[in-house]
N, C-alpha and C positions, 0 to 999 in steps of 0.2 A: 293683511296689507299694512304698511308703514304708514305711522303717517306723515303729514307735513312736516311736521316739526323734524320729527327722527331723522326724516331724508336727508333735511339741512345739516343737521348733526352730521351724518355720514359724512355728507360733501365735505365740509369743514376739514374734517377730519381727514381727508388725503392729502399726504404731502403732498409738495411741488416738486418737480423734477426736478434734479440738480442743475445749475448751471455751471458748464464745463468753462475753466478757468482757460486764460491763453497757454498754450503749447509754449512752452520754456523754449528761446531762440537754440539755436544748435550750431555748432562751431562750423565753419566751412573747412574745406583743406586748406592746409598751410603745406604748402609742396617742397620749399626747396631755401637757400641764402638766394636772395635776389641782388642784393649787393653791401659793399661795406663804406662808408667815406672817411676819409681821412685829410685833418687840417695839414695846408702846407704854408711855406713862410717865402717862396720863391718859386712861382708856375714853372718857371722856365728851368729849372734845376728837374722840379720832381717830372718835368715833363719828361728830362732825359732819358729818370731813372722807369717808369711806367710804360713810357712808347718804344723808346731807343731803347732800354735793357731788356724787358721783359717783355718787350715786341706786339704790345697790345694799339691796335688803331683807334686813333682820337675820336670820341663824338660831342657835338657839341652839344650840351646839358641843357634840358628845357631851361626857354628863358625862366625869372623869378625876382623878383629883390634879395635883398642881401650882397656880400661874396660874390666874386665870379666862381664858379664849379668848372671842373672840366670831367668826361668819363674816358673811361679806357674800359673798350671792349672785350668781356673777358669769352663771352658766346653769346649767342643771341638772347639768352635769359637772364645773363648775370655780368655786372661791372664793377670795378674800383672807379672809385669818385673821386676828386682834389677838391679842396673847398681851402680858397686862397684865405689868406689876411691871417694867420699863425702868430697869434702877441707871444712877442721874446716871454714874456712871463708864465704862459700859458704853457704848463707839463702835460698836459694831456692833448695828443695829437689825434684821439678819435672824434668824429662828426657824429655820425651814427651807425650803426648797423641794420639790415631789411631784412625782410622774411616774404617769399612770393608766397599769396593766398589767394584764391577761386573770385570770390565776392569781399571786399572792403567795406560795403552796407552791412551786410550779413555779418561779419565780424565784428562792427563794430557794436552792432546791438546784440551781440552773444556777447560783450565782452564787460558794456554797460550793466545788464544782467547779472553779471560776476560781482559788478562793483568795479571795477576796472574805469577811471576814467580816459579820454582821450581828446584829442582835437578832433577841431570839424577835416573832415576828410578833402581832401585838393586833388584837384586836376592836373599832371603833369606829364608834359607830353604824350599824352595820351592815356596816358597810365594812370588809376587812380590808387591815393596812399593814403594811408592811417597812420600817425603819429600816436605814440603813447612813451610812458618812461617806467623802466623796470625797477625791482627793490632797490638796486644799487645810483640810479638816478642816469643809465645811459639812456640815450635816444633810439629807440626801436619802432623801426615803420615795418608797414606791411603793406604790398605792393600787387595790387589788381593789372597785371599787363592786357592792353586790350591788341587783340591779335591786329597785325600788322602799322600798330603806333610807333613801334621802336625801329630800333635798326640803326646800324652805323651810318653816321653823316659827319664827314672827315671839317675840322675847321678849315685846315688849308692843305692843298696837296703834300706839302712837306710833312705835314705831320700823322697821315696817314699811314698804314703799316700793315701790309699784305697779310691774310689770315697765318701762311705761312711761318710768322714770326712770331707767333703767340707762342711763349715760352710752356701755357698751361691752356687749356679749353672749358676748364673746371675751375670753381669755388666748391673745395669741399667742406669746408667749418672756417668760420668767425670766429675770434676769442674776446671774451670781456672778462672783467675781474669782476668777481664774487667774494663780496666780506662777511655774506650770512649765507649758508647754502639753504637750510629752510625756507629761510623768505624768497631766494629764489625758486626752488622747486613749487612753491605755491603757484608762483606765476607762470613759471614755462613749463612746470610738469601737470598741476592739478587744474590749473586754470587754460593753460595752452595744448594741453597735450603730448610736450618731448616727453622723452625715456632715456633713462641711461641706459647706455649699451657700455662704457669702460669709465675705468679709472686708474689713474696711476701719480706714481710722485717722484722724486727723486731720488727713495732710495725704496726699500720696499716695507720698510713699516709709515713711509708717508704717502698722504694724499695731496696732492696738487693741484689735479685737473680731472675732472669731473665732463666727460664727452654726451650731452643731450644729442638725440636725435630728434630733427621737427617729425611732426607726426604721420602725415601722406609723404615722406620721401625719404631719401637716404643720407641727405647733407647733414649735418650738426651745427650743435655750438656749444665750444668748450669753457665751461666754466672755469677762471684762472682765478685759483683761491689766494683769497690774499687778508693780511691782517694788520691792522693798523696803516698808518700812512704810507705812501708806495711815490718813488721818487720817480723823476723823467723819464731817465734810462729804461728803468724797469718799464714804468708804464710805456715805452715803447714796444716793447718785446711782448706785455704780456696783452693788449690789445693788437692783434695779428689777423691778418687772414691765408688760409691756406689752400694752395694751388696741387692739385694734382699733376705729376709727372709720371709718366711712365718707367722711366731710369735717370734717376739723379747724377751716373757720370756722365750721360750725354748731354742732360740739360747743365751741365756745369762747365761742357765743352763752349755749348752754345757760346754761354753769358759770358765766358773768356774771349771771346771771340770779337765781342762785339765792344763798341768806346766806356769805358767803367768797368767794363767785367774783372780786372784783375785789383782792382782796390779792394782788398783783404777787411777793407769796413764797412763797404757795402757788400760783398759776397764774400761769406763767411765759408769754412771749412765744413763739407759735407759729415754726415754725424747718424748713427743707430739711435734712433730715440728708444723709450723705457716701453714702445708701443711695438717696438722689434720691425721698425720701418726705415729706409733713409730719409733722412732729412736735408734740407740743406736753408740755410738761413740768410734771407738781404735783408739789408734795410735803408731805405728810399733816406733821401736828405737831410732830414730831421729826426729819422729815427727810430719811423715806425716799419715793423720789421711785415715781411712776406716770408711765409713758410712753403719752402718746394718739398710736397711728398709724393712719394712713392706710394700706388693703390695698394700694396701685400704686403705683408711680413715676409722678413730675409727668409728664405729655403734652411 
């Protein structure tokens, strides 16, 4: 028989069971581009060029401070945005870009987790958004749509514009400039989850553009490599969003058709890009271009 003393010893002596640490947060889906904004310097200009050229119907933007915004309905999940007051100084005509995600809680504390800071998360129009800023110092949200919060609400009958005249149904890729592709891939590939699916440049021993795909869906965002300081012009071109078109001469028929379409400086001459796709290039008032593509490569 043991005795007293030894038993205590025993007892002593078994560890304690472990206690299990919290479950590391887990990324929700990130589905798709939910929308892109872009600074303008004359509502009533870009209005022309967003509703009247490219046939997208007005909604009016959850109230907010700041800017007046205006959207253009691109489908019921994705818009281009105006965000007035564009300082003559001011070279860069991008606002922000989005990313639609499942839960904005949940992303945010997967993202904190990472080290990843962000703002407190807002309510808008029903829709809840997470702000944060990427290596390169854009504005990138991420947008919680709560089902039947959105939808087109025309500012005024005029400005309205029959689904019929939607030039595209689709955002297929955003584009921002990338001055370190590392420090990006940390953030949208290791930390967000995209993957590259292509790459290409302008001639073929260069790299240019570097195409992520978010991670639950098929949209992207193209990396536009850039080095050293980058002027207006450019940075209008190389902050882009692109529209899916089924066939660029018909969608090129359209926008001839209609008040602007044939100004050679807003609709540019359709073009094979290095992706072996059609392309065809506008760009709204100020400068910032819209890319119409075609889903396939030429036959």
């Amino acid at each position: 028989m043991l005795g007293a003393g030894l038993l205590l010893a025993v007892a002593v002596a078994v560890p304690a069971a472990p206690v299990e640490s919290a479950s590391p947060a887990v990324r929700p889906a990130i589905a798709g581009v939910s929308h892109i904004a872009f600074r303008v310097s004359d509502l009533a200009r870009a209005r022309a060029f967003y509703a009247g050229l490219l046939g997208y119907e007005e909604a009016a933007a959850p109230a907010a401070t700041g800017p007046e915004r205006v959207r253009f309905e691109v489908s019921d999940r994705q818009f281009i945005e105006i965000v007035a007051g564009l300082a003559a100084d001011r070279d860069d005509r991008l606002d922000h870009v989005a990313f639609e995600t499942a839960d904005v809680a949940a992303l945010r504390a997967y993202l904190e987790g990472k080290g990843v800071k962000s703002a407190e998360p807002r309510a808008e129009g029903g829709d809840r958004i997470l702000r944060v800023s990427d290596p390169d110092g854009h504005a990138v949200e991420f947008v919680q749509h709560v089902p039947g919060a959105r939808g087109a609400a025309p500012a005024s009958a005029s400005s309205a514009a029959p689904l019929s005249r939607r030039v595209s149904a689709r955002i297929l890729h955003v584009g921002l400039t990338v001055a370190d592709v590392a420090a990006a891939d940390r953030f949208y590939k290791d930390t967000l989850g995209f993957s590259e699916i292509w790459r290409g440049g302008r001639t073929d021993a260069a790299t240019d553009w570097i195409n992520m795909k978010v991670p639950d869906g098929t949209d992207y965002l193209e990396y536009m490599l850039v080095s050293g300081p980058v002027d207006r012009e450019r940075l209008g071109t190389l902050h882009h969003v692109a529209l899916v078109v089924p066939d660029i001469q018909a969608a090129l028929e359209t926008l001839r058709a209609r008040p602007g379409g044939l100004d050679a400086r807003t609709v540019r001459t359709p073009q094979v890009g290095r992706n072996n796709r059609w392309q065809l290039n506008l760009y709204d008032p100020d400068g910032s271009r819209a890319e119409l593509m075609e889903p396939f490569t030429m036959r």
